[in-house]
Every structure is written in structure tokens, then in C-alpha cells.
C-alpha positions as CSV (number, residue, x, y, z in Angstrom):
1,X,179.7,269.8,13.3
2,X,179.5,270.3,9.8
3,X,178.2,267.5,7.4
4,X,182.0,266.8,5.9
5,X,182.8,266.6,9.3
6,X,180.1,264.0,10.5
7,X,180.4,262.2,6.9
8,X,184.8,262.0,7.7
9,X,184.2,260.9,11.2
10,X,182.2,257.9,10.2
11,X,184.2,257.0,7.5
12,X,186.9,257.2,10.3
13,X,184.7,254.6,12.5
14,X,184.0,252.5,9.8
15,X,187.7,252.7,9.1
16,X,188.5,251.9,12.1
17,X,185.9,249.4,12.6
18,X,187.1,247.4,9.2
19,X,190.9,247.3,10.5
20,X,189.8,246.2,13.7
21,X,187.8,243.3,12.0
22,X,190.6,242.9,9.6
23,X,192.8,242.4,12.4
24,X,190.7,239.8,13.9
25,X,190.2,238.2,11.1
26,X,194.1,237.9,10.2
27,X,194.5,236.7,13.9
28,X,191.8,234.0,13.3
29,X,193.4,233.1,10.0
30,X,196.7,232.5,11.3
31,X,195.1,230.5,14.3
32,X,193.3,228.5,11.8
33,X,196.6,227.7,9.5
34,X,198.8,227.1,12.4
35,X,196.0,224.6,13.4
36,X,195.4,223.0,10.4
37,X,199.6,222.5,9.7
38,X,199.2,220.5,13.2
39,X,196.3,218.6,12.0
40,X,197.9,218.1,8.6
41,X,201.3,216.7,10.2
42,X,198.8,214.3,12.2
43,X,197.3,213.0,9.7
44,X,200.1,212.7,8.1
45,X,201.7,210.6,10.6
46,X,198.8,208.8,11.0
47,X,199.1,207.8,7.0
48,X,202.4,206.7,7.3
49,X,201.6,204.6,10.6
50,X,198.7,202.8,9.0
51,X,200.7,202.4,5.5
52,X,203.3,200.4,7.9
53,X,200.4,198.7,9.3
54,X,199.1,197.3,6.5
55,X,202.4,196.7,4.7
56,X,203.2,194.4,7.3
57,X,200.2,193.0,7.6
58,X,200.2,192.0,3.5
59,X,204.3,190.5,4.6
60,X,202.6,188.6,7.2
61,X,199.6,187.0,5.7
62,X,201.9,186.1,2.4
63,X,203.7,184.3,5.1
64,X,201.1,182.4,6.2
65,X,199.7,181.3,3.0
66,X,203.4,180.0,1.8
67,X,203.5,178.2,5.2
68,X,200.1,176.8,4.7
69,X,201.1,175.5,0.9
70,X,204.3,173.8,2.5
71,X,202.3,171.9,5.1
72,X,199.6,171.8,2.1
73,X,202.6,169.9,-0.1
74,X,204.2,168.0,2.7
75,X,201.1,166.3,4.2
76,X,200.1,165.8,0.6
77,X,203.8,164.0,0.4
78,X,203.7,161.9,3.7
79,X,199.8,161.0,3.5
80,X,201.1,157.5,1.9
81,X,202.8,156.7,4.9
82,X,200.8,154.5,7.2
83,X,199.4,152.7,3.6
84,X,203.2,152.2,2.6
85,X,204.2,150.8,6.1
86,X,201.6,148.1,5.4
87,X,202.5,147.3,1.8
88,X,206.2,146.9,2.9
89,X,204.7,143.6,5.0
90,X,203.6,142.2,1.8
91,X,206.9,142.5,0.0
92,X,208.7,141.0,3.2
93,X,206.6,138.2,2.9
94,X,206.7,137.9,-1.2
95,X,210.9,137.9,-0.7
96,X,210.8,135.2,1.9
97,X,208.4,133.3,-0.5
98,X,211.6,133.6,-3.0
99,X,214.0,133.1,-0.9
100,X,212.5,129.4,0.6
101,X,212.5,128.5,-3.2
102,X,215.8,128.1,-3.1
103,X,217.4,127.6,-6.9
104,X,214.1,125.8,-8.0
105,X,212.5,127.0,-10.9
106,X,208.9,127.0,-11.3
107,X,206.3,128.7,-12.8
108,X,204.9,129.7,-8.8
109,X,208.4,131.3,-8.2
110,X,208.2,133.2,-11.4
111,X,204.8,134.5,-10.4
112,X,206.0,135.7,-7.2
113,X,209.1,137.0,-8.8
114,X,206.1,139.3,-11.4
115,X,204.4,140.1,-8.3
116,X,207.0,141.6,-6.6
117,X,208.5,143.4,-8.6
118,X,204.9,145.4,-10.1
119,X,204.1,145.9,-6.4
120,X,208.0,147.4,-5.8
121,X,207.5,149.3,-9.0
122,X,204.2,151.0,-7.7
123,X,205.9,151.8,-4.7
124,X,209.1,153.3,-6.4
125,X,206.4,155.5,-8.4
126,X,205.1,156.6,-4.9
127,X,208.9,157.5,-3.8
128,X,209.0,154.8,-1.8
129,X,212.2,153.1,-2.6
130,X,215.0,150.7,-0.3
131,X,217.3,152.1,1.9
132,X,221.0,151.6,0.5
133,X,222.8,148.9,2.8
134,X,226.2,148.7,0.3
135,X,227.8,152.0,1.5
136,X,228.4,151.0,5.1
137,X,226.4,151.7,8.5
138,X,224.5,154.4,8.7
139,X,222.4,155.4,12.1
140,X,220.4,157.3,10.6
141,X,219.0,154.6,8.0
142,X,219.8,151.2,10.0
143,X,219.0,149.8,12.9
144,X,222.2,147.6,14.1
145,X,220.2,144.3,15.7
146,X,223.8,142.2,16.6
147,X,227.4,142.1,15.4
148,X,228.7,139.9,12.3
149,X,232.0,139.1,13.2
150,X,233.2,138.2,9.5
151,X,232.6,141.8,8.8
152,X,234.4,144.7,8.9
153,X,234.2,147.5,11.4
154,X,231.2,150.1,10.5
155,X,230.3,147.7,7.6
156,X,227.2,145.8,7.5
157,X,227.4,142.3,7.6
158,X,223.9,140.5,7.1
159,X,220.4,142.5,6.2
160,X,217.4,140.6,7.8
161,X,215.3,143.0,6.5
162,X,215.1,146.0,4.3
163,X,214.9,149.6,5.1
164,X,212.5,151.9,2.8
165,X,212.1,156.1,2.7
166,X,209.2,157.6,1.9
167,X,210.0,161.0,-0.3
168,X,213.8,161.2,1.6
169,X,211.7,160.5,4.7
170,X,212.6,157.3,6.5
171,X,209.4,155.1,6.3
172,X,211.3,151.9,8.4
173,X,214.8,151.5,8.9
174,X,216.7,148.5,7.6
175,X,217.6,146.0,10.3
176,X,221.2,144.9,10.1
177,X,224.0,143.1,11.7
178,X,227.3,145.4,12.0
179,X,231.1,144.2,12.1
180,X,233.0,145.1,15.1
């Protein structure tokens, strides 16, 4: 074999040799993109999955904290309660002290008279206000205790003593006699 010869047959091998690598290295290449398309479309999913997660996570916990403000705001509203319940004792007592007067005037009755009505005006600035007893029975406010029978039917006939709400709330219904 000549020189050209020997020179053109390795150029053949190394020819060959560089298509053959070539090849593997297209095959390898396509293997690797194929691959990482799959592991894109994973993680992709994955993304999406955990952006869900904490989407809902963010709905939930803003869920809680507004639930925790209104049980915040209504224990802050009803924390009077037990306090009031006692104080409505004392104004019982200061409207029984009026009403035993009678139609005497005197300067003890007028005092009483003052007294009650700043302790019903603190009250009233706590929401704490009277349960209505002109518009008729109501179950849900009074508590019938007998029957008048001068009064009406579903009317209330005599109050012996007054009902009070605390914020809408019923603090202690109004005890009432109900016509037949």
C-alpha cells in the first residue's frame, strides 16, 4: 500500500470512527432530552401541586384568624355578663325601694330615684338595656310565670320583674303573667 492509500484509509477510520461517535452521541442526546421533557413535566406538576398547596393553605389560615377575631370580638362583647347579672339584683332592689314609697315625696326617694337611673345609664352604655314587655308575649324574651285573666290573649298582663339583653343577647328574661 502506497502512502495515499494508508493516509485515505485512516482518514476512512477516523471517518468512520467520528460518525460512529456522532451517532452515539445524537442517541445519547436524544435520550437525554426525552429525559429531561419527563423531568421537566414533573416538576412541573409538582409546581402546580405545591402552588395549590399553599394557596389553600393561605385560604385556610385567613380563615382561622377571622374566626379567632370573631370569638376575639364576641367574648370581648359577652365578658360583662356574669358582672351585669349581678348589677340587675341591685336595680330590682333600688325599684322595689321606689315602688314601697308609694306617692310620698322625699328627699330618700329622690336619691334612690338619682341612683337608679346613673346605675341604668351605665348599664345602657354597656348595651345592657330592658327587654320590651308593651308589644305582646314573646317566648323568646319572657318567661310566662301565671295567667292574668283581665288580659288579653298573648298579651302580658303584669311584669314582676324585668327582662334585660346583653348586646341582643338575652342576659335574664322578663318574668310575666299572660292573658289567656
Amino acid at each position: 500500500m502506497t502512502k495515499e492509500q494508508k493516509d485515505l484509509a485512516q482518514e476512512n477510520t477516523e471517518l468512520d470512527t467520528e460518525q460512529a461517535q456522532g451517532n452515539e452521541q445524537n442517541d445519547v442526546s436524544s435520550v437525554n432530552v426525552e429525559e429531561l421533557q419527563a423531568q421537566l413535566s414533573k416538576l412541573e406538576d409538582s409546581v402546580k401541586l405545591e402552588k395549590a398547596r399553599a394557596a389553600n393553605a393561605m385560604y385556610e389560615a385567613e380563615k382561622v384568624k377571622e374566626r379567632l377575631e370573631r370569638e376575639a370580638d364576641t367574648a370581648k362583647k359577652f365578658a360583662l355578663e356574669k358582672f351585669a347579672k349581678s348589677l340587675l339584683e341591685s336595680v330590682d332592689n333600688l325599684e322595689r325601694a321606689i315602688l314601697a314609697t308609694g306617692d310620698v315625696e322625699s328627699p330618700l326617694l329622690e336619691g334612690v330615684q338619682l341612683t337608679l337611673k346613673s346605675l341604668l345609664t351605665a348599664l345602657e352604655k354597656q348595651d345592657i338595656v330592658a327587654v320590651d314587655t308593651a308589644n305582646g308575649f314573646n317566648a323568646d324574651l319572657h318567661q310566662a310565670v301565671g295567667i292574668a285573666p283581665d288580659a288579653k290573649a298573648g298579651e302580658i298582663g303584669n311584669v314582676l320583674q324585668k327582662g334585660y339583653t346583653l348586646s341582643g343577647r338575652l342576659l335574664r328574661p322578663a318574668m310575666v303573667t299572660v292573658g289567656q
